[in-house]
C-alpha positions in Angstrom: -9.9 -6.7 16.0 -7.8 -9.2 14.3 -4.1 -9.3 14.4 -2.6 -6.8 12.0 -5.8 -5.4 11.6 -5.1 -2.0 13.2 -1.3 -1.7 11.5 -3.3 -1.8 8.5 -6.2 0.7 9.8 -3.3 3.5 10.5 -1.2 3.1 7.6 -4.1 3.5 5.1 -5.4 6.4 7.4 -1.8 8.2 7.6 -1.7 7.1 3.6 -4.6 9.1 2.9 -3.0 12.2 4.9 -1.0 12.6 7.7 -2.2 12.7 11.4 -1.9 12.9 14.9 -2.4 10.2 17.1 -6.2 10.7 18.1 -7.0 12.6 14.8 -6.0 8.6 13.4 -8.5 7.2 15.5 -11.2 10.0 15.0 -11.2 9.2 11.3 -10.8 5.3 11.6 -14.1 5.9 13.9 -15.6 8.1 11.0 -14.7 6.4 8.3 -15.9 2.3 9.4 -18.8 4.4 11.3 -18.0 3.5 14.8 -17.7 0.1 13.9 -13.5 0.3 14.6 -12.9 2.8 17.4 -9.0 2.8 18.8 -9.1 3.4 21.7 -5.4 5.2 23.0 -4.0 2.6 24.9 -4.0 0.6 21.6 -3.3 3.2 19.1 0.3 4.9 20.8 1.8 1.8 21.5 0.8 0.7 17.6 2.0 4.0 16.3 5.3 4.1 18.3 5.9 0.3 16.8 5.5 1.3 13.3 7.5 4.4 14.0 10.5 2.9 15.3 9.9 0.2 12.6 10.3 3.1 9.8 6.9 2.6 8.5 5.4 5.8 9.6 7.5 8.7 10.7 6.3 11.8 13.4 7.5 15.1 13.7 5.2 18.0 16.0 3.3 20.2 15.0 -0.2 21.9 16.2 -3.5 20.1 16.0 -6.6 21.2 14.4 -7.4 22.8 18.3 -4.1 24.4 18.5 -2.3 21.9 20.5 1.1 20.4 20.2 0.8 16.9 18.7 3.1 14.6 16.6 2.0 14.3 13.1 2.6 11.1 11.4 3.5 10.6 8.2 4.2 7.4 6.0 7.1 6.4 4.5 8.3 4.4 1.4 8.9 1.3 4.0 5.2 1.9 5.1 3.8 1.8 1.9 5.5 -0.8 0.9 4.5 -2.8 4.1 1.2 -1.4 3.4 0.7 -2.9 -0.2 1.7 -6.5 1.5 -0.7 -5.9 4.1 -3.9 -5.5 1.8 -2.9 -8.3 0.0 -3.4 -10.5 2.9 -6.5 -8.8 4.0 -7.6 -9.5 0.4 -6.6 -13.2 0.9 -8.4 -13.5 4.1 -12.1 -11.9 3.1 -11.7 -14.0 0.1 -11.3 -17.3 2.1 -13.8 -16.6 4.9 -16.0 -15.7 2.0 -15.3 -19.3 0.1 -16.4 -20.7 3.4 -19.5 -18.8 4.4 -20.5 -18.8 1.3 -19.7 -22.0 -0.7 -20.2 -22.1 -4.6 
């Protein structure tokens, strides 16, 4: 995965609606169809970052099974960090595409 790639997986995932951890990497899994799955030893360490960043925020709750999990939520820094990011992603398929694909 390239660098910043999976800050900008979590924040659009959380965007969408918050999450716990693991129910962040079930739907990054679900939603690139298996073609991105976060594995925990990547995602916590990312999700503790943006958290003590102020990009996403947790508080606990209960997951979908009934079990105590921190659910994430974004925040007005993460969206805004969030916007910048898919500018750059937008930058970068747009450039590898001039260059695989040359007019």
């Amino acid at each position: 995965m390239l660098k910043g790639t999976l800050d900008l997986l979590i924040l659009r995932t959380i965007e969408i609606q918050p999450r716990h951890g693991l129910g962040v990497s079930d739907r990054i899994a679900q939603i690139t169809g298996g073609t991105f799955v976060v594995k925990p030893g990547s995602l916590f360490p990312a999700l503790h970052r943006l958290e003590q960043e102020g990009y996403i925020e947790g508080a606990w709750g209960e997951s979908d099974q009934g079990r105590r999990a921190k659910v994430y939520r974004i925040t007005a820094a993460g969206r805004k960090r969030l916007t910048t990011e898919r500018r750059s992603w937008d930058r970068i398929v747009t450039a590898v595409g001039q260059v695989l694909d040359p007019a």
